[in-house]
C-alpha positions as CSV (number, residue, x, y, z in Angstrom):
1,X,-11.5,-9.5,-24.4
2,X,-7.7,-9.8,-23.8
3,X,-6.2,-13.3,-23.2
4,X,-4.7,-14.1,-19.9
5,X,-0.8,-13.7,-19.8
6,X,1.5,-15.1,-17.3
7,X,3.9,-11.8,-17.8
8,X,1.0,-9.9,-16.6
9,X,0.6,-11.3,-12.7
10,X,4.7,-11.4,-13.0
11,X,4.6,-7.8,-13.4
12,X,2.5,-6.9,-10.8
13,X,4.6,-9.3,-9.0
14,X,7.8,-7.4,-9.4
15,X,6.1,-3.9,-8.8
16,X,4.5,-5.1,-5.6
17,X,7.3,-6.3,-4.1
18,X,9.3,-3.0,-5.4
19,X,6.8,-1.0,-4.0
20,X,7.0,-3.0,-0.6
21,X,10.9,-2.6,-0.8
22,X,10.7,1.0,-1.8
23,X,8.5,1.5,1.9
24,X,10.6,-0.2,3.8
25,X,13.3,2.0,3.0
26,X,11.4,5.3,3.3
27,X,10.6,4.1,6.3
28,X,14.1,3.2,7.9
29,X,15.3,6.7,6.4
30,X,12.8,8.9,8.0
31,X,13.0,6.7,11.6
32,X,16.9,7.3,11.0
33,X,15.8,11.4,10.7
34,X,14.1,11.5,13.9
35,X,16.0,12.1,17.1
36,X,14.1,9.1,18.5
37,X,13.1,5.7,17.5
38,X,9.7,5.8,16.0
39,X,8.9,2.3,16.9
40,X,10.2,2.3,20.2
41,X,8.2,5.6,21.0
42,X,5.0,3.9,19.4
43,X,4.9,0.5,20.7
44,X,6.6,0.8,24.4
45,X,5.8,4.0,25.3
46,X,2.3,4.2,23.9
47,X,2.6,7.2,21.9
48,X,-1.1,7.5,20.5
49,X,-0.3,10.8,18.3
50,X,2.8,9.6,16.8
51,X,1.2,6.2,15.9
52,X,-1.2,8.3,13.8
53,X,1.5,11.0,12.3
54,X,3.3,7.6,11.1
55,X,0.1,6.0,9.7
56,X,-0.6,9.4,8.1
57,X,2.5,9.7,6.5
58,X,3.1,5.6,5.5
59,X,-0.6,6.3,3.8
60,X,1.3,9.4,1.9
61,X,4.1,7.5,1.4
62,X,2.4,4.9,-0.2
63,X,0.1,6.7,-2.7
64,X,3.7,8.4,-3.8
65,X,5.1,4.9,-4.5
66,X,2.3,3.5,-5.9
67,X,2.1,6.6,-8.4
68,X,5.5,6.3,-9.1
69,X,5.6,2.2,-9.9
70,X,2.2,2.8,-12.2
């Protein structure tokens, strides 16, 4: 068995939070794509279908980055 490093929980750190920045700007490029405001659409006009398509694809979106970062 492997002793614990303090490098380790820093990398996972660092690829965390590069995964979470990564999102964010997938998300802010693809809402910028879209002739409307996704969030807008989702949360004031209620838009049921469109708050699943975006799940959907931050799901995809995520299993891309997270393959990528590993």
């Amino acid at each position: 068995m492997t002793e614990f490093h303090p490098g380790y929980l820093l990398n996972a750190a660092v690829f965390a939070a590069l995964g979470i920045l990564i999102f964010i700007v997938s998300f802010a490029v693809v809402d910028w794509i879209t002739p409307y405001q996704l969030w807008k659409e989702i949360v004031e006009e209620k838009n049921l279908a469109l708050a699943v398509l975006v799940g959907a694809m931050s799901i995809g979106m995520c299993i891309i980055i997270a393959a990528a970062v590993h």
